[in-house]
Biopython code that builds the backbone (N, CA, C, O; Angstrom):
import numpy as np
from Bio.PDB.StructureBuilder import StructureBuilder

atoms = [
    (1, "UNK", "N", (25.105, -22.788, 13.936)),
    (1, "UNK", "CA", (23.926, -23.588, 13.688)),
    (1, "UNK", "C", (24.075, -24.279, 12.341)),
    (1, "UNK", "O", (24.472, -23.665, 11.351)),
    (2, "UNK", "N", (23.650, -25.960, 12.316)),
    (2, "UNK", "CA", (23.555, -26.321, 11.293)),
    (2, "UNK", "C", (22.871, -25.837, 10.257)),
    (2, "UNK", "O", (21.858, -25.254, 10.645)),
    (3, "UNK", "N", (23.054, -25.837, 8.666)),
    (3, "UNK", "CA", (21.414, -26.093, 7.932)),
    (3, "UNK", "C", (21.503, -24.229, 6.746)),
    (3, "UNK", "O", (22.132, -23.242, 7.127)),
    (4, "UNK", "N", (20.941, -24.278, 5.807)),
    (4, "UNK", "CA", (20.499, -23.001, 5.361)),
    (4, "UNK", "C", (19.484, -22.720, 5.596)),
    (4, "UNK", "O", (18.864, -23.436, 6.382)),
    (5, "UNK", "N", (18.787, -21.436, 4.968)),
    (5, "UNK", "CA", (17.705, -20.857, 4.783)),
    (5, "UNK", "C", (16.837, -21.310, 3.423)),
    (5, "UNK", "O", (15.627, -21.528, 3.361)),
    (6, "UNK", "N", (17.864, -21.386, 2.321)),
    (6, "UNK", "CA", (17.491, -21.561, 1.171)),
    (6, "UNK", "C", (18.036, -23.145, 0.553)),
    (6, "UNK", "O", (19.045, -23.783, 0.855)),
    (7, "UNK", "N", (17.065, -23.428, -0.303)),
    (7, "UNK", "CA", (17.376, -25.108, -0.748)),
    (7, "UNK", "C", (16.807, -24.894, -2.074)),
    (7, "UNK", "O", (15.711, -24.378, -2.294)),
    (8, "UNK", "N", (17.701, -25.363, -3.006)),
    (8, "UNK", "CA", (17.080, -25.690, -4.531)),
    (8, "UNK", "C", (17.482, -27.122, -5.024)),
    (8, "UNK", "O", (18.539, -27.713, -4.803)),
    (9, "UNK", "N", (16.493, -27.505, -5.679)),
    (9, "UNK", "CA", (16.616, -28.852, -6.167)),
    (9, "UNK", "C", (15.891, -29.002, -7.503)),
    (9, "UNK", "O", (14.718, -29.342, -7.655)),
    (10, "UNK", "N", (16.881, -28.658, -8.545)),
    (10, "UNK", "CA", (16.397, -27.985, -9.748)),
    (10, "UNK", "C", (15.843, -29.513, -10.449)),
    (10, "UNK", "O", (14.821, -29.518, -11.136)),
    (11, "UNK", "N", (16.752, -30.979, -10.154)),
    (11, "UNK", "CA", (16.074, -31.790, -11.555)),
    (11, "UNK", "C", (15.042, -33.138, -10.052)),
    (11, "UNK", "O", (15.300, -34.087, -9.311)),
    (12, "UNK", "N", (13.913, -32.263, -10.449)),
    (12, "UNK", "CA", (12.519, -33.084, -9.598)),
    (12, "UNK", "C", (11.629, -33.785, -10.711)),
    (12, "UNK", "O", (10.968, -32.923, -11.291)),
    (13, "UNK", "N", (11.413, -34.949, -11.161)),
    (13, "UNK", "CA", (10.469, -35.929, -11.448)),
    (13, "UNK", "C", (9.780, -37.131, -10.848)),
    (13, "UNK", "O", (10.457, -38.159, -10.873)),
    (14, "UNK", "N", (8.709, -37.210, -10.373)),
    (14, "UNK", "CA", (7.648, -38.562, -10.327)),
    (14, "UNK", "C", (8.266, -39.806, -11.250)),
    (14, "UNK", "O", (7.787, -40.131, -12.337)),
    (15, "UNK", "N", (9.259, -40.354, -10.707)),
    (15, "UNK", "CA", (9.177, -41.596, -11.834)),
    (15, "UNK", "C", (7.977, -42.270, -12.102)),
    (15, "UNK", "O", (7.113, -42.268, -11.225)),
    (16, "UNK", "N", (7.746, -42.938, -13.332)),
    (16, "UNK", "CA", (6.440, -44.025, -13.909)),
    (16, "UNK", "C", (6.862, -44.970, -12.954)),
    (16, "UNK", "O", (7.938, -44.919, -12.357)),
    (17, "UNK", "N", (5.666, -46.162, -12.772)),
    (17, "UNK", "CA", (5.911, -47.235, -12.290)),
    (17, "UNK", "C", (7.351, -48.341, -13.101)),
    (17, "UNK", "O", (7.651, -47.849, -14.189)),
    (18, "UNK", "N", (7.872, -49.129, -12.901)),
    (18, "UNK", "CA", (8.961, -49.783, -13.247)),
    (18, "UNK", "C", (9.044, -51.180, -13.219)),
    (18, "UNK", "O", (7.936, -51.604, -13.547)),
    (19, "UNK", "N", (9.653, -51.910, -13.036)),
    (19, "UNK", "CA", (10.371, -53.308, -13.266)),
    (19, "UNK", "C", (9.650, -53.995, -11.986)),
    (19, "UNK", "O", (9.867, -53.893, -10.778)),
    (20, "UNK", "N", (8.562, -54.848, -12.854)),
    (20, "UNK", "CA", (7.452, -55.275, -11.171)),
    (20, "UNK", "C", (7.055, -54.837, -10.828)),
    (20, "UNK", "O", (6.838, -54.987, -9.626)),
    (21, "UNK", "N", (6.382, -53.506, -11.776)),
    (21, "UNK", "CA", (5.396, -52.705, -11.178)),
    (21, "UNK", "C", (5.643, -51.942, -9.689)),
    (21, "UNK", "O", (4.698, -51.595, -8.981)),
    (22, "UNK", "N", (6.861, -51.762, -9.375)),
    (22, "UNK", "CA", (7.409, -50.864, -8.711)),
    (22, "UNK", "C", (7.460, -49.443, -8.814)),
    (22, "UNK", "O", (8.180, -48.621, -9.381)),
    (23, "UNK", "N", (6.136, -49.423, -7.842)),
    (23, "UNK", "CA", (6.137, -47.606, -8.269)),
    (23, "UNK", "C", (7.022, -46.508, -7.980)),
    (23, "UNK", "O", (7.457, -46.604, -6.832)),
    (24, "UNK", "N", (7.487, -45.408, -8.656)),
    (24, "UNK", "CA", (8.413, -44.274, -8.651)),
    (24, "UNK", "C", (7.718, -43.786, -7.171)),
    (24, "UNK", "O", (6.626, -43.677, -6.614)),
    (25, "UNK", "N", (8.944, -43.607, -6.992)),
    (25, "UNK", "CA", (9.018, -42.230, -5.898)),
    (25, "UNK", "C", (10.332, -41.554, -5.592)),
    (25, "UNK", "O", (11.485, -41.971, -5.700)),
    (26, "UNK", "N", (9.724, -40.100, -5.076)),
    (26, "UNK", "CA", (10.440, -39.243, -4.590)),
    (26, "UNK", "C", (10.018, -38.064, -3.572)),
    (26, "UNK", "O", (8.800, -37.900, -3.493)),
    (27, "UNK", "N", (10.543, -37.508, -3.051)),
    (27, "UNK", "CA", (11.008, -36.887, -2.145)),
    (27, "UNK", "C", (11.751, -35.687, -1.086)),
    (27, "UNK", "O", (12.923, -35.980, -0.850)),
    (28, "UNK", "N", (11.430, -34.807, -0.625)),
    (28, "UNK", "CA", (12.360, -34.040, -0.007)),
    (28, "UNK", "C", (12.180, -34.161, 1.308)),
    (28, "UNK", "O", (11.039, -34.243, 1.761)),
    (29, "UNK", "N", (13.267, -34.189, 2.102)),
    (29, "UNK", "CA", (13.722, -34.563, 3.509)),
    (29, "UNK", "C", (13.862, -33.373, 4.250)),
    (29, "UNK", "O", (14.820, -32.830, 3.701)),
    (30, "UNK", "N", (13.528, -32.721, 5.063)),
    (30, "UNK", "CA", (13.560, -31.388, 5.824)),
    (30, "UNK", "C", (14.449, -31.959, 7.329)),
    (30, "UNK", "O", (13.817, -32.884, 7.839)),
    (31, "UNK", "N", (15.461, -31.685, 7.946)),
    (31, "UNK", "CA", (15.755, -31.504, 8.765)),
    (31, "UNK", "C", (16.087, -30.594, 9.955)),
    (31, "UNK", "O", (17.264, -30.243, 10.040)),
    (32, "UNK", "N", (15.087, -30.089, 11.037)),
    (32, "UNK", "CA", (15.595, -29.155, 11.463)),
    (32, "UNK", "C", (15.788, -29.330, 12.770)),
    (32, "UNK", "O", (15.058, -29.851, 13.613)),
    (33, "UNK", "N", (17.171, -28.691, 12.883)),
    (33, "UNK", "CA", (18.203, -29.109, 14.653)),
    (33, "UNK", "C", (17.789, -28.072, 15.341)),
    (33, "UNK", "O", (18.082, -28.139, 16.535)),
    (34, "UNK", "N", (17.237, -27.178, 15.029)),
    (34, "UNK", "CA", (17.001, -25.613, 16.161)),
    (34, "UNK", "C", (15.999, -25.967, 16.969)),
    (34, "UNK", "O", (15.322, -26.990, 17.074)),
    (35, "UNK", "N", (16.031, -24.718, 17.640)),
    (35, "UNK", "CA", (15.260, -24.627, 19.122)),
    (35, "UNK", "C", (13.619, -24.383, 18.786)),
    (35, "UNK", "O", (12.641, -24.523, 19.521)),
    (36, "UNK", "N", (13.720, -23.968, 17.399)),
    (36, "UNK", "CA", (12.514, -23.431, 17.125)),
    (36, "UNK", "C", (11.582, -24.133, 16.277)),
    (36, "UNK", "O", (12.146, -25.220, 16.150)),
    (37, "UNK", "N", (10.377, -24.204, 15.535)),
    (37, "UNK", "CA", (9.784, -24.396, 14.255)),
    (37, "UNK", "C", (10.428, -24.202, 13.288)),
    (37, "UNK", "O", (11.044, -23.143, 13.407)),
    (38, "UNK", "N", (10.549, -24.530, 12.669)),
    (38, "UNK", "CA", (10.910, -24.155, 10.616)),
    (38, "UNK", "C", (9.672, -24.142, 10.355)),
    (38, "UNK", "O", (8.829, -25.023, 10.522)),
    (39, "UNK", "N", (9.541, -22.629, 9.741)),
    (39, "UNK", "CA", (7.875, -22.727, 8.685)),
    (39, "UNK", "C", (9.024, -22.611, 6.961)),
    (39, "UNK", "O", (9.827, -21.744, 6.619)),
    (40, "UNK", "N", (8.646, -23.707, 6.368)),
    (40, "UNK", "CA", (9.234, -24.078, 5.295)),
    (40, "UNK", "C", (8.338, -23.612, 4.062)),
    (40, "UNK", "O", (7.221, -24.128, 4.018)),
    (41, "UNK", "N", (8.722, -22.567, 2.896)),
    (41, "UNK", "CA", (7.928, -21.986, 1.762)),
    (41, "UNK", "C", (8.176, -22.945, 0.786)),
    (41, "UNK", "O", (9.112, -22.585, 0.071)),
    (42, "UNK", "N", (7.794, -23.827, 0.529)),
    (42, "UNK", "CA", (8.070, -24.963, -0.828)),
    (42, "UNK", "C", (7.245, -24.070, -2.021)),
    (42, "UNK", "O", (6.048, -23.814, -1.889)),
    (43, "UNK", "N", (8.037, -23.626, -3.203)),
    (43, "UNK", "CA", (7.500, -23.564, -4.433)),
    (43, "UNK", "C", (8.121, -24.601, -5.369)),
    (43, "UNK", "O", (9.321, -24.687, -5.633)),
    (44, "UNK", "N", (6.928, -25.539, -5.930)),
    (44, "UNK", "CA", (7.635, -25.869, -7.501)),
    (44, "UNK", "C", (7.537, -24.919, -8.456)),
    (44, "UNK", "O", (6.655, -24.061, -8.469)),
    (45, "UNK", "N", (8.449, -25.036, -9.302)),
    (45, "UNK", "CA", (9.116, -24.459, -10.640)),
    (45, "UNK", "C", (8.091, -25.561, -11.662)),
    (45, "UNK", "O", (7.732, -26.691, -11.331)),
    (46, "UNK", "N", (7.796, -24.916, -12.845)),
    (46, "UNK", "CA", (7.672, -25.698, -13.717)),
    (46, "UNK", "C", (8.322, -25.535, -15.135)),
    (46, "UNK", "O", (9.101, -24.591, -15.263)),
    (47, "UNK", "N", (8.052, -26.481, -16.392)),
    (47, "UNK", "CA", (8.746, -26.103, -17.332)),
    (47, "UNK", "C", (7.788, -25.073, -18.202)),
    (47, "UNK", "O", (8.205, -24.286, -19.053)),
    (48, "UNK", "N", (6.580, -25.231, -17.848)),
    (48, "UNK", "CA", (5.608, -24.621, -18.842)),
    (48, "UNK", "C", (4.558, -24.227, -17.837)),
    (48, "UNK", "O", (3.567, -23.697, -18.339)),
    (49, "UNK", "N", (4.556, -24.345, -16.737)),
    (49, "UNK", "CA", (3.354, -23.869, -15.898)),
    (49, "UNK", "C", (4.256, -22.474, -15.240)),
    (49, "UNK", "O", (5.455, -22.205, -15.303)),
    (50, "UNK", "N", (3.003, -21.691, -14.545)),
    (50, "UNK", "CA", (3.217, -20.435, -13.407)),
    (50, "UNK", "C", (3.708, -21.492, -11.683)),
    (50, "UNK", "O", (3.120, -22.565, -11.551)),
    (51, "UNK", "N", (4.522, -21.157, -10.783)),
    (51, "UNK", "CA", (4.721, -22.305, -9.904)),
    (51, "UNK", "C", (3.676, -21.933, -9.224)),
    (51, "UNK", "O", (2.813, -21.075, -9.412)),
    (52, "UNK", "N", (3.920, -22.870, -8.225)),
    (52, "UNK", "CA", (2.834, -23.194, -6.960)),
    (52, "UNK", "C", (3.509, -22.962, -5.911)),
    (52, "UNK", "O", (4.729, -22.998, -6.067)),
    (53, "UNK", "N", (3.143, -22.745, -4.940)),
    (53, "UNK", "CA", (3.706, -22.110, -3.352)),
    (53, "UNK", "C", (2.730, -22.913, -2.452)),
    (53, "UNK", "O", (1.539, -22.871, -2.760)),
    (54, "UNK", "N", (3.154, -23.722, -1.248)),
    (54, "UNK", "CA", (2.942, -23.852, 0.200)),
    (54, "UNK", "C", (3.484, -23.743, 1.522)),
    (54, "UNK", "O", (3.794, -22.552, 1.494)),
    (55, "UNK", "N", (3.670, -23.968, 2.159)),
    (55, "UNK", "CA", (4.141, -23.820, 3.306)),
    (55, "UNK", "C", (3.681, -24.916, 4.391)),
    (55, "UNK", "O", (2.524, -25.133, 4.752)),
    (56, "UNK", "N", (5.058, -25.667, 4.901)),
    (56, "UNK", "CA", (5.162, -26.456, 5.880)),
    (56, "UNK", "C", (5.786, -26.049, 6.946)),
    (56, "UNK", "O", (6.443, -25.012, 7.044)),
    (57, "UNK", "N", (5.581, -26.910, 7.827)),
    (57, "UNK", "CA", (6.239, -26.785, 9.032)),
    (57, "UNK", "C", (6.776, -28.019, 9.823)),
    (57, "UNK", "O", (6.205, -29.088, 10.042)),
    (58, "UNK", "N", (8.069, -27.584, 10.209)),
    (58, "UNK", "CA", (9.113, -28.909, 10.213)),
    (58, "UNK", "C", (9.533, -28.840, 11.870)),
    (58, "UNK", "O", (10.539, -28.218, 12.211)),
    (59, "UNK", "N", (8.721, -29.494, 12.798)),
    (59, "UNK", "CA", (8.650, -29.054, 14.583)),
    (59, "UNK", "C", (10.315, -28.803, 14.893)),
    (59, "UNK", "O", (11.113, -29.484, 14.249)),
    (60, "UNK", "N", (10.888, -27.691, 16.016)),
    (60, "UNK", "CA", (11.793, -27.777, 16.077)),
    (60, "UNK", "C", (12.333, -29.761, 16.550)),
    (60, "UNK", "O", (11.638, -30.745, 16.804)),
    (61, "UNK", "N", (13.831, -29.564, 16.470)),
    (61, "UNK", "CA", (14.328, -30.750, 16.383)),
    (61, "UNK", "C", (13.976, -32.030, 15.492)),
    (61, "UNK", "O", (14.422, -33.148, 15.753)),
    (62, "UNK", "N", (13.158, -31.763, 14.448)),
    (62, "UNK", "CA", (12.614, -33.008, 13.928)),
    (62, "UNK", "C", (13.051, -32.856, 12.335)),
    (62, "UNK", "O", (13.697, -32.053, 11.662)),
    (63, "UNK", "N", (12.398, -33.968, 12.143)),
    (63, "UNK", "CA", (12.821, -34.468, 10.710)),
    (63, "UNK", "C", (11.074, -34.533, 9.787)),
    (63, "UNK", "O", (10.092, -35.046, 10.324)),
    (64, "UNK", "N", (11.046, -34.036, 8.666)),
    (64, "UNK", "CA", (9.800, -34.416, 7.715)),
    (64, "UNK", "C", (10.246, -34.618, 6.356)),
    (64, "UNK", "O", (10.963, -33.918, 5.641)),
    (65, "UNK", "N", (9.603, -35.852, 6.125)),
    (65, "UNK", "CA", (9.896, -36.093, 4.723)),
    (65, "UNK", "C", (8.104, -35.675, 3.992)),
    (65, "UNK", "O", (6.926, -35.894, 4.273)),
    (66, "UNK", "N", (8.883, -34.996, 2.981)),
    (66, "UNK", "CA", (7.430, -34.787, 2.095)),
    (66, "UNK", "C", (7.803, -35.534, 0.637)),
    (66, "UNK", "O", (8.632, -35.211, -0.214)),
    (67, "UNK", "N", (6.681, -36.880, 0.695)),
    (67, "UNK", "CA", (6.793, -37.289, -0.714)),
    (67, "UNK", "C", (5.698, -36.328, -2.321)),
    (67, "UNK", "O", (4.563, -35.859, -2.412)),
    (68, "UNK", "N", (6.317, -36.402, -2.813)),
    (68, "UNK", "CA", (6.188, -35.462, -4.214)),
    (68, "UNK", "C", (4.440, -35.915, -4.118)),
    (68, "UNK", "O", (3.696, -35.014, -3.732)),
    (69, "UNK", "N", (3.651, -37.589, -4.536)),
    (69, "UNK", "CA", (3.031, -38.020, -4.680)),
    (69, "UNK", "C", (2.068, -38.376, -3.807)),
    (69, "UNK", "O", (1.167, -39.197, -3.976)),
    (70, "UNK", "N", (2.337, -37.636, -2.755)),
    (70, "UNK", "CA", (1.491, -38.160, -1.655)),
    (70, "UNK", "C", (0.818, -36.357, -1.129)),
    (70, "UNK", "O", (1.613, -35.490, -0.764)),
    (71, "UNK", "N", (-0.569, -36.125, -1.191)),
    (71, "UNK", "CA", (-1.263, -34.494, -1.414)),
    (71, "UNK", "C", (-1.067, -34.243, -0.277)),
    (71, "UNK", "O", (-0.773, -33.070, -0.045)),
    (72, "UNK", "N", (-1.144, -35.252, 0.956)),
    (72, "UNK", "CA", (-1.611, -34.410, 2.417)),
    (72, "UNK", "C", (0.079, -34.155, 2.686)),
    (72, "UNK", "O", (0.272, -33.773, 3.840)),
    (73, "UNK", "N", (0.961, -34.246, 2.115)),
    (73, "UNK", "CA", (2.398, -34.154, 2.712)),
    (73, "UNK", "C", (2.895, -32.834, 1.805)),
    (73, "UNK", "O", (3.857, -32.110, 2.061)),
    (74, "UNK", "N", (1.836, -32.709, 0.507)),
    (74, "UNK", "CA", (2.496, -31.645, -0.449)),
    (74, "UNK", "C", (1.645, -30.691, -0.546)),
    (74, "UNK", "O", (1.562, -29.991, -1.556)),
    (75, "UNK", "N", (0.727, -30.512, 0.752)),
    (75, "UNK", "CA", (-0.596, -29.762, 0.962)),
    (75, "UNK", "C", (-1.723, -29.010, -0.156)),
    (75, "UNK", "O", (-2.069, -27.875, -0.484)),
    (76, "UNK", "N", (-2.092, -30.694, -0.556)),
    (76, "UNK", "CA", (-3.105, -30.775, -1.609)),
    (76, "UNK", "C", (-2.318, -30.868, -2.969)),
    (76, "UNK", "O", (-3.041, -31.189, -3.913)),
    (77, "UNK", "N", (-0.574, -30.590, -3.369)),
    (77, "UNK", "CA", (-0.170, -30.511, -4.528)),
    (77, "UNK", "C", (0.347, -31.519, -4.327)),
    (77, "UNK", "O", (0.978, -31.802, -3.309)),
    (78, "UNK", "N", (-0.005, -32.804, -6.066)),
    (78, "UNK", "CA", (0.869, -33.882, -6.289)),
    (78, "UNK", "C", (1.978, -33.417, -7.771)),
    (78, "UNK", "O", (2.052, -32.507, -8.597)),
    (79, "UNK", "N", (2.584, -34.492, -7.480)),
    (79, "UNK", "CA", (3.558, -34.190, -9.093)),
    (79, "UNK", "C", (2.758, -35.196, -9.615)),
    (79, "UNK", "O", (2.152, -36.128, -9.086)),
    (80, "UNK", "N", (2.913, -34.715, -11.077)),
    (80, "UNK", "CA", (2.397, -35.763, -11.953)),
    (80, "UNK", "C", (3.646, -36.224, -12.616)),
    (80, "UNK", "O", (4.523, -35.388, -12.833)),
    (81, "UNK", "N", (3.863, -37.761, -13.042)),
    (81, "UNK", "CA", (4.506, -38.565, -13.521)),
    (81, "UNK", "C", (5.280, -38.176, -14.464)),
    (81, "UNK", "O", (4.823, -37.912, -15.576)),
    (82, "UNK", "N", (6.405, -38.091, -14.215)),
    (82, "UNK", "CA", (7.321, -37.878, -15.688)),
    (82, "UNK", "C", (7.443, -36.309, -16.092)),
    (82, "UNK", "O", (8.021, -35.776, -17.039)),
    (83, "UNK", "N", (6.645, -35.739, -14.963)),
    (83, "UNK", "CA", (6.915, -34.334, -15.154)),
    (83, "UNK", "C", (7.738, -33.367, -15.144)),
    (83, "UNK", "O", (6.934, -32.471, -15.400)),
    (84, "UNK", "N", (8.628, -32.900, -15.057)),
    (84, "UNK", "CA", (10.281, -31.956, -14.630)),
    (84, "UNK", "C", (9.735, -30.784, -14.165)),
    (84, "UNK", "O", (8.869, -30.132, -14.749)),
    (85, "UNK", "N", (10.251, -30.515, -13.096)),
    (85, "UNK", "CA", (9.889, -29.350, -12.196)),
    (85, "UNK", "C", (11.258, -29.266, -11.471)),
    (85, "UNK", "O", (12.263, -29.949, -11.670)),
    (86, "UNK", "N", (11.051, -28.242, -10.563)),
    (86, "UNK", "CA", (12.073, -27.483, -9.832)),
    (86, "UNK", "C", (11.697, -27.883, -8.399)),
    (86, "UNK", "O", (10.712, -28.621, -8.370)),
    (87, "UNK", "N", (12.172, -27.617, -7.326)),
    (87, "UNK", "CA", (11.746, -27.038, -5.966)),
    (87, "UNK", "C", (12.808, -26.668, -4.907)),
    (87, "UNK", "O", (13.805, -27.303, -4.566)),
    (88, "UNK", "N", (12.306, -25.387, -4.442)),
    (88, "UNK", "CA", (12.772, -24.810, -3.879)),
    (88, "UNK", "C", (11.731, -24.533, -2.683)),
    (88, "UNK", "O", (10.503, -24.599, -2.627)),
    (89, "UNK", "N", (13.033, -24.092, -1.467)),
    (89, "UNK", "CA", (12.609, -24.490, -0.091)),
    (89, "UNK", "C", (13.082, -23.158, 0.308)),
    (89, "UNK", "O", (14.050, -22.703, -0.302)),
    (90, "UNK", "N", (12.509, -22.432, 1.294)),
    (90, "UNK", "CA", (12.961, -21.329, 1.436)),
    (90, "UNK", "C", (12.185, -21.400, 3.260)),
    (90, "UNK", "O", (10.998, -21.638, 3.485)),
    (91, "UNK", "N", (13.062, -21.174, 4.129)),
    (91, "UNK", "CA", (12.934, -21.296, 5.546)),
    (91, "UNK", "C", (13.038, -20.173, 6.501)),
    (91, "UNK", "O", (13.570, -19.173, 6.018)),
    (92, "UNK", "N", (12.685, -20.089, 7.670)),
    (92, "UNK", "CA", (12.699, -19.135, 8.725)),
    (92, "UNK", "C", (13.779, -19.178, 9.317)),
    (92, "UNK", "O", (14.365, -18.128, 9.578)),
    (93, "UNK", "N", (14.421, -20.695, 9.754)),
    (93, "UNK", "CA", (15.212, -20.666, 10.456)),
    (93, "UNK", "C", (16.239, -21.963, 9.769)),
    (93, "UNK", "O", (15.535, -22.876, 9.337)),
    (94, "UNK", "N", (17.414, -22.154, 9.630)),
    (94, "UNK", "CA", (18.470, -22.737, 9.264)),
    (94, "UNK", "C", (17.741, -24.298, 9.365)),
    (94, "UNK", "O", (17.107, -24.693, 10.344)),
    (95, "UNK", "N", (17.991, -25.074, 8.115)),
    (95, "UNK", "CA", (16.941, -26.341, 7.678)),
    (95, "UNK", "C", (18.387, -27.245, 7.143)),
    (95, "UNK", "O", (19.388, -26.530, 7.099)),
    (96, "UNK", "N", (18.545, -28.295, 6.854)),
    (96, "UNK", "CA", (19.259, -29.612, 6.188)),
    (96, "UNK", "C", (18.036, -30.130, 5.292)),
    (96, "UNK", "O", (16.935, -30.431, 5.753)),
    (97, "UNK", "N", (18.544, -30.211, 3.392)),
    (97, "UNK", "CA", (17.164, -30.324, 3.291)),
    (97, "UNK", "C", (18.322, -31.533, 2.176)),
    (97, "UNK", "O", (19.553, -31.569, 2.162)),
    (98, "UNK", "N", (17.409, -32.309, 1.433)),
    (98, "UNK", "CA", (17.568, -33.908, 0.716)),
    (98, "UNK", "C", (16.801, -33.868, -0.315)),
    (98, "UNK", "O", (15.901, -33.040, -0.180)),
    (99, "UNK", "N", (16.794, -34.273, -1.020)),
    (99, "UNK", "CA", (15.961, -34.761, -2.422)),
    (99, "UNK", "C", (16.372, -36.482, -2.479)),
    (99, "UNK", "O", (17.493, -36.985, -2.411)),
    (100, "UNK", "N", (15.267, -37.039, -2.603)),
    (100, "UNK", "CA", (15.271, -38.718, -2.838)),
    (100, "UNK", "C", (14.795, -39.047, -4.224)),
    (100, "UNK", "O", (13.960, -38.329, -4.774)),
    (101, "UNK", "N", (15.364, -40.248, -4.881)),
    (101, "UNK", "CA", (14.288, -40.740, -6.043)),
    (101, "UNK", "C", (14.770, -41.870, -5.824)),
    (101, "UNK", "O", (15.937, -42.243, -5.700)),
    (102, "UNK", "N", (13.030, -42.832, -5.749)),
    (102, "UNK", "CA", (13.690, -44.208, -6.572)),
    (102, "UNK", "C", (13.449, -44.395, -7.859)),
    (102, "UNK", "O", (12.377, -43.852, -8.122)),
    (103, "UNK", "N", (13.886, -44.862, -8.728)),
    (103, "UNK", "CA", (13.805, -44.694, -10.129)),
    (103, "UNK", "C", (13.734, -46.276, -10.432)),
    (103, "UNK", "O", (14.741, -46.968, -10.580)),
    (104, "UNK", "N", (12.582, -46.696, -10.496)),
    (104, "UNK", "CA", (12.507, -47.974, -10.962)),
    (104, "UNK", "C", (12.546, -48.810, -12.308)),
    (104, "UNK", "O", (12.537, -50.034, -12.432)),
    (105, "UNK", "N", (12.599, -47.693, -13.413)),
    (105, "UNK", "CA", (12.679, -48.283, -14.245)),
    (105, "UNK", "C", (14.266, -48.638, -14.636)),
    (105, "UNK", "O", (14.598, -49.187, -15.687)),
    (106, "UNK", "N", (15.065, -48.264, -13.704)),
    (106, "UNK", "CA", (16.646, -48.799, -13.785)),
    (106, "UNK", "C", (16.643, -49.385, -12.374)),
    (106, "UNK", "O", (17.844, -49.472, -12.117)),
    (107, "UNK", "N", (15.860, -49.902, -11.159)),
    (107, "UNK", "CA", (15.993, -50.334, -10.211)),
    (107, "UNK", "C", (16.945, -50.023, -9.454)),
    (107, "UNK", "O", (17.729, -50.869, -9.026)),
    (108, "UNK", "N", (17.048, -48.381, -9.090)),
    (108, "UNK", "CA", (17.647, -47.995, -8.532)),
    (108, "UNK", "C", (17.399, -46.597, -7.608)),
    (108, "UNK", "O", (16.599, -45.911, -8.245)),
    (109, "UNK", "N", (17.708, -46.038, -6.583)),
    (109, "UNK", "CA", (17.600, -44.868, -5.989)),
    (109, "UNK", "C", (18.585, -44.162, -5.112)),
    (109, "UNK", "O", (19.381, -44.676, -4.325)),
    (110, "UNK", "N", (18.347, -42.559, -5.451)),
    (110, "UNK", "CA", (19.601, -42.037, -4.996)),
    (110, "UNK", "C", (19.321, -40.691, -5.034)),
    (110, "UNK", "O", (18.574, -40.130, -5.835)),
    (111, "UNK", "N", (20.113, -40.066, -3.903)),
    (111, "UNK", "CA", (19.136, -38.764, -2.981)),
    (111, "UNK", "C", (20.895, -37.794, -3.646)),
    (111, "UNK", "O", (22.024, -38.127, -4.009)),
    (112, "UNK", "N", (20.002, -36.366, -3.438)),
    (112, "UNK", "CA", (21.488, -35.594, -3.522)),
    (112, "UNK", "C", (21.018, -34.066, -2.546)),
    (112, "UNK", "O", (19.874, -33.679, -2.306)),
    (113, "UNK", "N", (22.015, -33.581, -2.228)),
    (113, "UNK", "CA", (21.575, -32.491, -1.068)),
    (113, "UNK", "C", (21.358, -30.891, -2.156)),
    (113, "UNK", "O", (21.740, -29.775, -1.803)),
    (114, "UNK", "N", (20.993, -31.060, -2.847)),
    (114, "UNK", "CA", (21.075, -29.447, -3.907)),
    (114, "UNK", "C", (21.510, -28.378, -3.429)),
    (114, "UNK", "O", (22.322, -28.636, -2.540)),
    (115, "UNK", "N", (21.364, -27.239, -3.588)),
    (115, "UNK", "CA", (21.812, -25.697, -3.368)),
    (115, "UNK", "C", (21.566, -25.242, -2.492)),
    (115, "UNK", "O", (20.397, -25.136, -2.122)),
    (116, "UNK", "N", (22.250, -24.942, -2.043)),
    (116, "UNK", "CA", (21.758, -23.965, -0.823)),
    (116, "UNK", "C", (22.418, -22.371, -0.118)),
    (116, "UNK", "O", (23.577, -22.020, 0.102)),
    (117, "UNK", "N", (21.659, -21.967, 0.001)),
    (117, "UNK", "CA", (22.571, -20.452, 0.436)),
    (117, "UNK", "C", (22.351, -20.040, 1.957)),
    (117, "UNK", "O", (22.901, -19.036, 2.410)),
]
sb = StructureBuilder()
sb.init_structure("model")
sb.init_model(0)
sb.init_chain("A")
sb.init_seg("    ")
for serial, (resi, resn, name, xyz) in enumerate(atoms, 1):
    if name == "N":
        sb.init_residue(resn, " ", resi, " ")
    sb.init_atom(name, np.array(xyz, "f"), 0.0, 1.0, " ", f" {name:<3s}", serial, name[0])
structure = sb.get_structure()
């Protein structure tokens, strides 16, 4: 089976808006190929806060992207701008997981697959 259990994606920031008022964003991509549900444990890390914990669910065979900035996708939790946090993904069943940013104040964006065990 494709995919881990575990996903870390230690450098997470909200970019500021950018060049034309092009607003930051980012992202994590959940992919799951199994037969089953993925119930997905998302905690952010912070640098100075206690983290936060939710839990998604990623239908078998499907794909969910949860943007950082958007509450109903980060179930009620947004990032705030310019903030550095962690996140980690921790799954039921074997997941493919992504981190996205566009980073507009260099007009540019670019995803990387982080840790996984």
């Amino acid at each position: 089976m494709y995919g881990k259990k575990v996903w870390i994606f230690p450098d997470a920031e909200l970019p500021p808006e950018g060049v034309n008022s092009i607003p930051g964003h980012e992202s994590v991509i959940i992919t799951n190929v199994c037969d089953r549900d993925a119930e997905v444990t998302v905690t952010l890390i912070y640098t100075d806060k206690e983290p936060e914990c939710f839990t998604v669910t990623v239908s078998a065979k499907r794909v969910r992207c949860l943007r950082s900035n958007n509450a109903q996708d980060f179930c009620g939790h947004t990032a705030v701008e310019g903030e550095q946090y962690a996140i980690m993904l921790e799954s039921n069943v074997p997941v493919v997981a992504q981190y996205g940013r566009a980073e507009p104040r260099a007009v540019a964006f670019y995803t990387t697959p982080g840790y996984c065990e």
